[in-house]
C-alpha positions in Angstrom: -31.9 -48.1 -43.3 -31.8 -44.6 -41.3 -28.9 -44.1 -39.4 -29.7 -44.3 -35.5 -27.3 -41.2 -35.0 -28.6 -40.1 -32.1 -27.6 -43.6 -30.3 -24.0 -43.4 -31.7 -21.2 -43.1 -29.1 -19.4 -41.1 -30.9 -22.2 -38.8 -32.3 -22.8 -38.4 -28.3 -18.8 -37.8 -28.1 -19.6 -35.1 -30.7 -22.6 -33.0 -29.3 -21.4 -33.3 -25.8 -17.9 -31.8 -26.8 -19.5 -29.2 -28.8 -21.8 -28.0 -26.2 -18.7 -27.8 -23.8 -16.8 -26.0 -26.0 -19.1 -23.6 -28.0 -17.2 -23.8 -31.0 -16.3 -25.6 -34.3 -12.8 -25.4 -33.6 -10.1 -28.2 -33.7 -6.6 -27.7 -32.5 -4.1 -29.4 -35.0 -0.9 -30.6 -33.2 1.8 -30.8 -36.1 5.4 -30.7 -33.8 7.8 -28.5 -35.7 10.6 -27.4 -33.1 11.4 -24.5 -35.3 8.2 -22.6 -34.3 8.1 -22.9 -30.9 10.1 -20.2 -28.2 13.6 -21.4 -28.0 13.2 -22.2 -24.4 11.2 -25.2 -25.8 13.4 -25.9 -28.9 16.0 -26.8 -27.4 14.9 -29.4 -25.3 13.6 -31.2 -28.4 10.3 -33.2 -28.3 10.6 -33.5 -24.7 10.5 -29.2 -25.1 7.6 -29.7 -27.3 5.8 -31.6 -24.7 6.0 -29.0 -21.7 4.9 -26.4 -24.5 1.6 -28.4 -25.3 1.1 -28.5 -21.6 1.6 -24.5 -21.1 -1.1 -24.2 -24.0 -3.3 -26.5 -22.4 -3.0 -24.4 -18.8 -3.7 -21.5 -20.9 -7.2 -22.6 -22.2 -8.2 -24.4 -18.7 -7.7 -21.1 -17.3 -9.7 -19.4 -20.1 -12.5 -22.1 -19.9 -12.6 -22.1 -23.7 -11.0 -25.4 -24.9 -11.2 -26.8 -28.4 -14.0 -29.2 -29.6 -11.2 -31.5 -30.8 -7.9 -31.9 -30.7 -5.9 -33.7 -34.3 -3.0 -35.1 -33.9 -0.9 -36.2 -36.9 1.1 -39.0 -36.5 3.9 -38.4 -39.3 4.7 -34.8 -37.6 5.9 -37.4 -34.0 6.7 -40.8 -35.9 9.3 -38.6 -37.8 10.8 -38.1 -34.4 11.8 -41.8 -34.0 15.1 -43.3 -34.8 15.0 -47.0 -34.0 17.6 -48.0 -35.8 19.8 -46.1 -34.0 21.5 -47.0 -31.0 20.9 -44.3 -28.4 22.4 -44.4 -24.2 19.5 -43.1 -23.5 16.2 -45.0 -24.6 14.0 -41.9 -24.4 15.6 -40.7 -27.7 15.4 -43.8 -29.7 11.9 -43.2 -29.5 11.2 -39.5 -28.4 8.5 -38.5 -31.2 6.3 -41.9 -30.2 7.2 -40.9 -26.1 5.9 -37.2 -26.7 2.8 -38.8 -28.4 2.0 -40.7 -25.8 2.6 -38.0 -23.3 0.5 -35.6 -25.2 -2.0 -37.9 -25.3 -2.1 -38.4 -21.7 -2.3 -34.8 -21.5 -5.6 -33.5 -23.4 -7.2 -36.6 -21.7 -6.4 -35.2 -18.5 -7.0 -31.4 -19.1 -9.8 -32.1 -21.3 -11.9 -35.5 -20.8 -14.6 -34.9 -23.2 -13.2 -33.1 -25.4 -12.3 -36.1 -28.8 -9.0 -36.9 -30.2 -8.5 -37.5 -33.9 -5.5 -39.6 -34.8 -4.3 -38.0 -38.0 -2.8 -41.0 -40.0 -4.8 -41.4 -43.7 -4.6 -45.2 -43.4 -6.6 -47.4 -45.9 -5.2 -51.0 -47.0 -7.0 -54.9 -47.7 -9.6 -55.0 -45.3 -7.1 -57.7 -43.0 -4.1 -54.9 -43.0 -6.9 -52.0 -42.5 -8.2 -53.7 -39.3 -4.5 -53.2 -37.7 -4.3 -49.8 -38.8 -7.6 -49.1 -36.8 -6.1 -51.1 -34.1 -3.0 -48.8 -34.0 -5.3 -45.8 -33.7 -8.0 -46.6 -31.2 -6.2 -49.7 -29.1 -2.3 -48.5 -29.6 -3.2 -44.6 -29.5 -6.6 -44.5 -27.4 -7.8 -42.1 -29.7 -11.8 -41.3 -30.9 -11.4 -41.2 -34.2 -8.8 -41.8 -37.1 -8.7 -40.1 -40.7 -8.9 -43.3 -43.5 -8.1 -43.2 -47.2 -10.5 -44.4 -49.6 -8.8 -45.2 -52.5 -8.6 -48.8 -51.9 -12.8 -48.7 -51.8 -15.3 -50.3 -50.0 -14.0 -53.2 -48.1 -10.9 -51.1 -46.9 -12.8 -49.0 -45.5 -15.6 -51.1 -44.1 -12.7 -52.6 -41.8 -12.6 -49.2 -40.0 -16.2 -48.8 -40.0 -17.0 -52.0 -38.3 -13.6 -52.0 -35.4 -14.7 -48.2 -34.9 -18.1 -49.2 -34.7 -17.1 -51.8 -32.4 -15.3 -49.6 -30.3 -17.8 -47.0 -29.9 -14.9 -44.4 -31.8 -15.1 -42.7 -35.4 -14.2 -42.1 -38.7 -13.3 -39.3 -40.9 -12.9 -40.1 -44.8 -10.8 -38.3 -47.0 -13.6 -36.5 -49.8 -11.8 -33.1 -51.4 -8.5 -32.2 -49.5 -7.4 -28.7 -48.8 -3.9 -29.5 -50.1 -2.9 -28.0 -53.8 -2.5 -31.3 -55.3 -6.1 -32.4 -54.3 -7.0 -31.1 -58.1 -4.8 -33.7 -59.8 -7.2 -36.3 -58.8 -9.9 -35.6 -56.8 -11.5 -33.4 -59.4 -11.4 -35.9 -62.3 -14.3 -36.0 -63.4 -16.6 -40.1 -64.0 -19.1 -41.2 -65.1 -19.6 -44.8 -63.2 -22.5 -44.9 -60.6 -21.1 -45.6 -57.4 -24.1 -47.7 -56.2 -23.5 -50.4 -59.3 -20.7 -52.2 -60.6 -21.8 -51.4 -63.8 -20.7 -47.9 -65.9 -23.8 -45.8 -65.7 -25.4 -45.6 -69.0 -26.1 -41.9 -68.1 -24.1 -39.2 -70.0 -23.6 -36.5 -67.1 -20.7 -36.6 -64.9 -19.3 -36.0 -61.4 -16.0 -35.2 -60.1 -14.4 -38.4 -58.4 -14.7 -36.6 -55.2 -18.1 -36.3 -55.9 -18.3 -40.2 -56.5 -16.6 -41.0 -53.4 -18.6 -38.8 -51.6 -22.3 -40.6 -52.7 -20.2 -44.1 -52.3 -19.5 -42.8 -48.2 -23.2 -42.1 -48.0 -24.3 -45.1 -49.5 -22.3 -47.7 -47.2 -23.2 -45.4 -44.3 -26.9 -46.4 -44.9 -25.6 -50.1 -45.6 -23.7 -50.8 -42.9 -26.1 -48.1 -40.5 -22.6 -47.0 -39.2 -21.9 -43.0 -39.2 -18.7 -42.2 -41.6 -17.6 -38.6 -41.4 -16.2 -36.8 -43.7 -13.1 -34.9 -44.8 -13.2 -31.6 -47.4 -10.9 -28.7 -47.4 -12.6 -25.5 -45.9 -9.9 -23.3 -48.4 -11.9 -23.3 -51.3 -15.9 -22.2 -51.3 -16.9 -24.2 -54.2 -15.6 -27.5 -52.9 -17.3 -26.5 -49.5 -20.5 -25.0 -50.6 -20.9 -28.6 -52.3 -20.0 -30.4 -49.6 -23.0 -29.3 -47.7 -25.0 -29.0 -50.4 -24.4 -32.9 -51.1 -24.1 -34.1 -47.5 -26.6 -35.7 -45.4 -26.8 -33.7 -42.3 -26.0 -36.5 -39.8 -22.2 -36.5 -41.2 -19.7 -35.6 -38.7 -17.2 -33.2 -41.0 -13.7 -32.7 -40.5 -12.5 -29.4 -42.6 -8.8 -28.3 -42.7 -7.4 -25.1 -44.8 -8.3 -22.7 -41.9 -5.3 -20.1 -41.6 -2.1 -20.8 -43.5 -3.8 -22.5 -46.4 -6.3 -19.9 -47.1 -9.3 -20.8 -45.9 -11.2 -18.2 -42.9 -13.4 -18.4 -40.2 -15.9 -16.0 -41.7 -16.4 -17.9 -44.8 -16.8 -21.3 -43.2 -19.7 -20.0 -40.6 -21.4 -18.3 -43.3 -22.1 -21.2 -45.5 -22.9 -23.7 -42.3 -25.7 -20.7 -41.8 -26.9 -20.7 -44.8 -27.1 -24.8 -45.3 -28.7 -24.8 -41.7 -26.1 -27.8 -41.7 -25.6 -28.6 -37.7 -22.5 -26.8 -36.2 -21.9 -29.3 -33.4 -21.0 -32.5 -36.8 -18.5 -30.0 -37.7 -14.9 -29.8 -36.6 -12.5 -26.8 -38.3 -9.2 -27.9 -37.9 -6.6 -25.2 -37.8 -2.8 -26.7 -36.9 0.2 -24.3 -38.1 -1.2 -20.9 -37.3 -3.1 -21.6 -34.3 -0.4 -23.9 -32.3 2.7 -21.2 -33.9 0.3 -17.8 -34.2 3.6 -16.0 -35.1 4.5 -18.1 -38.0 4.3 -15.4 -40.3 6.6 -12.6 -38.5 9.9 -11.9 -38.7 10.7 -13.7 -35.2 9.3 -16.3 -32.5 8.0 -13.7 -29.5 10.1 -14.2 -26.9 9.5 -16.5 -23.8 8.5 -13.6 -21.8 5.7 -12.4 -24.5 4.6 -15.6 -26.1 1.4 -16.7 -24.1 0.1 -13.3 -24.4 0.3 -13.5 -28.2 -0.5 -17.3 -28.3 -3.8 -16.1 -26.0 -5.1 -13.2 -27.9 -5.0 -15.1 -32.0 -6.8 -18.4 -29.8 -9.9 -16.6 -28.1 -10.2 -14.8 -31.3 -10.5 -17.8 -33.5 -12.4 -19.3 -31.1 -15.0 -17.0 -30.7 -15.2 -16.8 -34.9 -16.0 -20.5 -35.0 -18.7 -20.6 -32.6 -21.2 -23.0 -32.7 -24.2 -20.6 -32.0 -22.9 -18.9 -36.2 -22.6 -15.1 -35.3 
């Protein structure tokens, strides 16, 4: 059964972000005090907060926001201490409080613009429909990032409350972390349409598999699952659009500090003809902290100006009109 993509809330959510925003790029919002001018820092999250809402000032005054924002919820649940008694309850909870507050932020700076709960869930199908409530009933957010490891019926949970709920879902394929090799690139044999070992003798890499498997229950269930591949390592990318049917929304991290660039990722969506407005290049740590490589933080006279320049630059590198 074709996908009715085109129908799909949050293919709509998608292409009407996209054409807002002219560009593939996703803000990541990891909160690491450390980073951020000290004027913030030593406020804590509550500093972390008023920083967000400088940055988003600064891109409602340039006119250029993201075409999503991802938010990951270990960098604010971190943040919590409930089993500490605090006088003031703000504190107990501050990393769940400046979530929330974000939150409320991009939705009001940015209405159309989607926000991506960051949290890798994936469970029995029972405990995976909670985890999708946490992200779009709990968190109001458009989409969540799921683990697949636990197979089909975990994530068919997602698939059918996102469905549901007119929100979306990004699947872990080939992650841009180091690691990603010790599994991920193990290489099977077992055709991921039959329960059966394939009597075939080639083989694919288990990213591979789980890659045909998404495709497979996306026809199934005629429900849209996006994609997640690391955009830090050509191969792994080139494959991904090679092998992906081009009404997969795709999330790709490894922009920036991991090693991935701009210039490679645009060059390879232009030579697929794969559709720029599906894809969302996440960049977090050296777009949100543009000075994380220098000596010291600019100070809070200079910051916005450097924040500003490394911002419309990336921005303008990820268009979605591929220079």
């Amino acid at each position: 059964m074709a996908i009715e993509f085109d129908s799909n809330p949050f293919f709509k959510r998608l292409k009407q972000s996209a054409d807002q925003a002219q560009t593939m790029l996703c803000m990541g919002i990891d909160p690491v005090l450390s980073y951020i001018p000290d004027s913030f820092a030593k406020k804590g999250m509550a500093g972390f907060v008023e920083y967000v809402h400088e940055l988003c000032t600064i891109m409602v005054d340039l006119s250029q926001p993201p075409s999503a924002f991802k938010l990951n919820i270990g960098f604010f649940s971190c943040f919590d201490t409930p089993l500490v008694h605090h006088a003031d309850p703000y504190m107990q909870y501050q990393g769940s409080h400046a979530l929330a507050q974000i939150i409320t932020l991009l939705k009001e700076h940015f209405p159309h613009i989607p926000l991506i709960l960051d949290s890798k869930r994936g469970d029995i199908y029972n405990s995976s429909i909670q985890y999708a409530k946490e992200a779009f009933i709990t968190w109001d957010c458009d989409a969540t990032t799921v683990s697949p490891y636990m197979g089909k019926d975990s994530i068919q949970a997602f698939a059918e409350y996102a469905s549901q709920h007119k929100r979306g879902l990004y699947v872990l394929v080939r992650t841009s972390n180091v690691g990603a090799h010790d599994f991920m690139d193990i290489h099977v044999s077992r055709d991921p349409t039959h329960h059966a070992m394939s009597t075939r003798t080639a083989t694919v890499p288990l990213y591979r598999y789980v890659q045909q498997g998404l495709l497979t229950w996306s026809q199934e269930w005629n429900i849209p699952l996006g994609m997640v591949f690391g955009a830090n390592t050509l191969s792994h990318l080139n494959e991904c659009f090679t092998h992906t049917l081009s009404h997969t929304p795709l999330l790709l991290p490894g922009i920036g500090t991991q090693g991935g660039t701009a210039h490679d990722l645009t060059r390879l969506i232009r030579e697929s003809a794969y559709p720029p407005w599906l894809v969302r290049a996440n960049v977090s740590r050296s777009l949100l902290y543009p000075w994380i490589h220098d000596t010291m933080i600019p100070s809070n006279q200079h910051w916005r100006a450097y924040f500003t320049k490394h911002y419309v630059q990336l921005h303008a590198s990820l268009n979605t009109r591929l220079p």
